[in-house]
N, C-alpha and C positions, 0 to 999 in steps of 0.2 A: 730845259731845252738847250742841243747842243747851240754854239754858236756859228754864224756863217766860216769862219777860221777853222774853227773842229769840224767843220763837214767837208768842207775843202781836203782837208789832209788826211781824214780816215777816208776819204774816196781815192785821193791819189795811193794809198796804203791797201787798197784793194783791187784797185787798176792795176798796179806795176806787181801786184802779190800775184796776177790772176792773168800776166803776161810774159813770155816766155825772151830771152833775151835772143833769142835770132829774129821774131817779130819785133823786136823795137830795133834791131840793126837795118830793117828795111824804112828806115824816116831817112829820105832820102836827104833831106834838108838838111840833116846831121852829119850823115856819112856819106862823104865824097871827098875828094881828093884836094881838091881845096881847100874845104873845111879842116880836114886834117892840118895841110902844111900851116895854114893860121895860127892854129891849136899850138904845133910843134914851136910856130915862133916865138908864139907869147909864152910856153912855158920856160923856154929857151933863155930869153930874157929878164924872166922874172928869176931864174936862178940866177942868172948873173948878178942880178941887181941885190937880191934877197938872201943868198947862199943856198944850197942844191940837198942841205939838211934833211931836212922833213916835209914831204907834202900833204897835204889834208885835200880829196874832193869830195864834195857835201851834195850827198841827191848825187851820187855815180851811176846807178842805172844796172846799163850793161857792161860800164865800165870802159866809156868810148874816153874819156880824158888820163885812168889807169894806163892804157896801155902807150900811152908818149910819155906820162908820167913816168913807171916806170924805168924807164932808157935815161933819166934825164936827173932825178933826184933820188939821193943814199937810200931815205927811207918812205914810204908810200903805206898810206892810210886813203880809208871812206867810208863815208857814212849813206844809208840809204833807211827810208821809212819803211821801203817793203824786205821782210827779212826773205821771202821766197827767192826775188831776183839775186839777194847778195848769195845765198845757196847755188844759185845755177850758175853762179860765175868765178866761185870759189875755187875751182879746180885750174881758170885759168889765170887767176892773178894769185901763185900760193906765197910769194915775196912779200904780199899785201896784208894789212892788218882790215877786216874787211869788219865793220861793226852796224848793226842796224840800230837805228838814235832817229829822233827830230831834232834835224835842222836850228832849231829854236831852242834847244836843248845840248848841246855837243857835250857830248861824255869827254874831257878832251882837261888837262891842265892849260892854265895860265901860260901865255906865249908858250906857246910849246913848237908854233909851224912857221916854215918861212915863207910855204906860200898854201893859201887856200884858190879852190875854185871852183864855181859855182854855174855850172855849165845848163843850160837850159831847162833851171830851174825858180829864177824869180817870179816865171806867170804862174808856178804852182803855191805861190803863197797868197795870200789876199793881201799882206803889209808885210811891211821888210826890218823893221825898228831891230826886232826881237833878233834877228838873223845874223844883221848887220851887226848888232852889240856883242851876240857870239863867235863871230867870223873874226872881232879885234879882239875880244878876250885871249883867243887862243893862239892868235899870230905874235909872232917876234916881234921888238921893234924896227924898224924897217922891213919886215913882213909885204908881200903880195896877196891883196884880192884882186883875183881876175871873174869877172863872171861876163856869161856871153848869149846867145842865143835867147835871143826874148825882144817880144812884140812892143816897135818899136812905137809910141804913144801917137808921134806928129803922122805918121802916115795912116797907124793900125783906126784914129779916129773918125778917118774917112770908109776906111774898108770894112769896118765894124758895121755900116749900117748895111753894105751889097750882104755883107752874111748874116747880119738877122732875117734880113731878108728873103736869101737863099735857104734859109734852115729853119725858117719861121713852123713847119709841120714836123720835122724833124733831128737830132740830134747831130749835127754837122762831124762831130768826133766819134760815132759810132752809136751812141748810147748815152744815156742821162748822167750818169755815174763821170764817164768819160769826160762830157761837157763840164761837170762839177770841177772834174781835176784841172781841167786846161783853163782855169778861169779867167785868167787876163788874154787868153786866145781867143776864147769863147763868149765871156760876161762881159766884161768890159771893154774899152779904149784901145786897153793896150797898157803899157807902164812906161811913165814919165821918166826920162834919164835926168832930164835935167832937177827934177826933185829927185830922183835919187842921191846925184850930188850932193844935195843942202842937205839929206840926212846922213848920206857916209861923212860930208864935213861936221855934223853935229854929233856923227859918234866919233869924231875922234882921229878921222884918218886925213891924208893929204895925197897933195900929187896927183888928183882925180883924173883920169883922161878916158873921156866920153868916145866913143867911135861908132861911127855908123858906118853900115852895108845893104847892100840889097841880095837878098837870099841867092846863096850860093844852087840851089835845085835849080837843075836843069829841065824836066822833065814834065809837062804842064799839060793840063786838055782846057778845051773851052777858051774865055774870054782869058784866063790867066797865061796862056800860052801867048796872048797878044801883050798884056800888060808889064809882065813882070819884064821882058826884053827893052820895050819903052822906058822902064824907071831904069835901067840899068845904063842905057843911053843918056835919058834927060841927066842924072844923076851926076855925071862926068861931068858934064857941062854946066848946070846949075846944081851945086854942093847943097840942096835945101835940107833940111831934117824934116820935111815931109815925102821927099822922094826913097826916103831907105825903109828897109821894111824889119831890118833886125838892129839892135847896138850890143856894145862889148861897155866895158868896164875895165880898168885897173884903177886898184889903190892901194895905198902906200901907208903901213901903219908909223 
């Protein structure tokens, strides 16, 4: 029998195999103009800090973190579980070394990168141990892990119950498959930054700096059109880690 972990990932490996990379450009959450300049700064940074070498992004997609990549670091790598998407997007990143691998596996030598990143991709694993120990294997030392976009624990605990709720007859991500892949969007809480911490410090890295935000999408119907402006407001004013709805990550091997 497989295990909850192999269903997880042969689902996200059939979702992203069986979508087309101008439908995942429309997650609007992802791609916007903000999101972008964020993206640009932290890569921006991380070369300085790291050297502009080698980049590695793990779970690329459609290639939304590629293309600041590219502009920014010598050499550009990615790894993705669905071989279909890295196909359709081949033609537009041909600078790139474009490789299909699990995450959990990087086909990849010893230090080889100065910076990894891992762009909203932690709610698609069930545990991160595996990820994590791969992401410092292959980094330099002083290496950059940036990972970003994923459901922030302290808030997602509360909102978890409005959408079982909301989706209790129905698949809230489209489809059963779908819900499987989005699992920490979907199944659970959300994912704890601050244990993430204590296990990037127990594989080995340092310099951890946590950050939170409240989702850059603008564009909302229903009660969320009331909400999400509210935590953006409360948010400034009381700094809580239950008012943000996404966090970032860097670390530092």
């Amino acid at each position: 029998m497989k295990s909850l972990a192999r269903k997880i990932k042969d689902a996200n490996r059939e979702v992203y195999n069986n979508m087309s990379p101008e439908k995942y450009n429309m997650n609007e959450s992802i791609f916007n103009d903000a999101r972008r300049s964020a993206c640009v700064a932290v890569l921006k940074t991380a070369a300085e800090r790291s050297g502009k070498g080698r980049y590695l992004d793990v779970a690329t997609g459609s290639g939304n973190l590629l293309r600041i990549g590219e502009g920014i670091f010598d050499e550009c790598y990615a790894v993705d579980i669905g071989e279909n998407m890295l196909r359709a997007i081949k033609e537009e990143f041909p600078r790139t070394c474009l490789v299909a691998a699990d995450a959990e596996y990087l086909p990849f030598q010893n230090d080889s990168f100065n910076c990894v990143s891992c762009y909203a991709m932690l709610h698609h694993l069930l545990t991160h141990e595996k990820l994590f120990q791969e992401c410092f294997r292959v980094l330099r030392d002083g290496g950059t892990l940036y990972t970003d976009h994923d459901p922030n624990y302290f808030l997602n605990r509360f909102y978890h119950i409005v959408y079982r709720l909301r989706y209790r007859n129905k698949p809230g991500f489209g489809s059963d498959l779908a819900e499987l892949a989005e699992y920490h969007n979907s199944q659970s809480p959300g994912i704890n930054p601050v244990k993430l911490k204590k296990l990037l410090l127990e594989t080995g890295f340092k310099k951890i700096v946590i950050s939170y935000r409240v989702t850059d999408k603008e564009h909302w119907s229903g009660m969320m059109s009331l909400i999400i402006p509210c935590l953006r407001g409360v948010s400034k004013i009381i700094p809580l880690k239950s008012f943000f709805t996404h966090f970032s990550i860097t670390a530092i091997k």
